[in-house]
Phi, psi and omega in degrees: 000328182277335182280336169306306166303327142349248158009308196276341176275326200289301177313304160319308179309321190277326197293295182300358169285316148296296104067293182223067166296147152290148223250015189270096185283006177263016207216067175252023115326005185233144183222132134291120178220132190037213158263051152241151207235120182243113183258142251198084156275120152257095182310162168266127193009049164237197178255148184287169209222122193261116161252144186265108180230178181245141180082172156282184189269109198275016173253335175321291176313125186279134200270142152253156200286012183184119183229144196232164202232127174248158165062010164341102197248144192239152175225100181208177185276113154286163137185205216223163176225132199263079189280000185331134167250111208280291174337305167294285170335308180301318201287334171277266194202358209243319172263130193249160159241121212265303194233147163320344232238301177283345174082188187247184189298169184212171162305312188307311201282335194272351208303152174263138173266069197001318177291306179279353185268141192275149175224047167285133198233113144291079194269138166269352182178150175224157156230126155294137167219122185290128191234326181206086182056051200008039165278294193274123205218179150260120156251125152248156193208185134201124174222204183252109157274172205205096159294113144272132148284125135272133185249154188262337197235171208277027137007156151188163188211123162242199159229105158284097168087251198259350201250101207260140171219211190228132154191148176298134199285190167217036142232185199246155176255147175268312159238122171237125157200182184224126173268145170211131171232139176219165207260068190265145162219125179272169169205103187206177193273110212252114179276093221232098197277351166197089193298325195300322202247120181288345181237047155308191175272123165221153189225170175201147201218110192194204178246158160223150177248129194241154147237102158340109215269322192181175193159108164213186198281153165221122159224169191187139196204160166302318182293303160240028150096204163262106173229169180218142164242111185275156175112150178308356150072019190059004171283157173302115190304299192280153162207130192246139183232134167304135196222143137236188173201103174267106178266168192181062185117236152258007189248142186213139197247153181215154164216133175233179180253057209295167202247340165253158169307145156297333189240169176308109151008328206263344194251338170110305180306130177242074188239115189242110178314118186228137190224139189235129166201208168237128157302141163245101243185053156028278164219000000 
């Protein structure tokens, strides 16, 4: 009776082994059982030979030419490189002096504080499109990007009527910052150096065109309490910025540039935003 049931598993075994033979016809010497791959060697006046491996073969697998990554969230530091010549900027309308007492605006007033100031980016979506054998790609997108300015000294930016401008306040703030969010879609060119592998060396390098969504002043003080001030401030609708992307395992590093000022050519102001972080990233 045991050797019958033997016999009869034995049989099961084989069957279902054939069953799932793999479907690679240049390969018919291979049998798939479960995830196990049993390849089927043949010698030259020897006797054959059996390898056993577990999964299938991941260089094997058809890769596709256009894959999309959703919802990519980036966490990283901005701050600014400042070409302002302050002497000329004080002489127009945009930098103000709210009491004599407090002076007029400076490079010192605008400084920012680095540990707090933010870059956070929502991308909704990114897509790869394979251009040479997935060494060579497109990356493309579209998300929110998100700018904090933290300011270390007591900045503020209003308006009269229509016309916004900036001058130091004269009270101390506990938090001063300035937000700007845009509507961006990058695009560059993606080096993916080891295609084989989903968390290899890949590096990307391009542009991106941002439009400005929104963007006000926030401060908090003793004195008032928590506000915010909306409007565009004269900053610059459009912003076009230089991107990278380093990938390197499971860590993908992102930095971009912007190639215009923040604020408008009318304000004087020459301050160009720049950002360093970490991607959470697919590929």
């Amino acid at each position: 009776m045991k050797r019958t049931l033997l016999a009869t598993a034995i049989m099961l075994f084989a069957a279902t082994g054939f069953a799932q033979t793999d479907s690679t016809k240049n390969a018919p010497d291979t049998v798939k059982v479960g995830n196990f791959v049993i390849i089927k060697k043949a010698k030259a006046n020897q006797n054959n030979s059996f390898e056993i491996r577990l999964g299938s073969n991941s260089s094997n697998r058809k890769k596709k030419n256009l894959s999309t990554n959703w919802w990519i969230l980036d966490l990283g530091f901005t701050n600014l490189r400042d070409n302002t010549n302050y002497a000329s900027a004080q002489a127009g309308s945009y930098l103000r002096v709210g009491r004599p007492a407090d002076g007029p605006v400076t490079e010192n007033s605008m400084k920012l504080n680095r540990g707090k100031s933010s870059n956070v980016n929502l991308w909704f979506f990114m897509q790869k499109l394979n251009v040479a054998k997935h060494v060579v790609n497109l990356k493309y997108g579209l998300g929110l990007e998100m700018y904090n300015f933290r300011y270390e000294n007591s900045i503020s930016y209003r308006k009269d009527g229509s016309n916004p401008y900036i001058f130091n306040d004269s009270i101390s703030f506990s938090k001063n910052k300035l937000y700007a969010g845009y509507i961006t879609a990058p695009l560059m060119l993606n080096i993916n150096a080891t295609p084989d592998k989903r968390r290899g060396f890949s590096f990307s390098a391009g542009v991106s065109a941002g439009y400005l969504v929104a963007s006000r002043n926030k401060q908090v003080s003793d004195a008032r309490g928590k506000v915010k001030y909306k409007g565009d401030f004269d900053l610059q609708p459009w912003r076009l910025a230089a991107i990278a992307e380093v990938g390197l395992g499971p860590v993908r590093l992102y930095g971009s540039y912007s190639l215009n000022a923040l604020h408008n050519s009318s304000t004087r102001l020459e301050q160009y935003p720049y950002a360093i972080g970490i991607r959470f990233s697919n590929w």
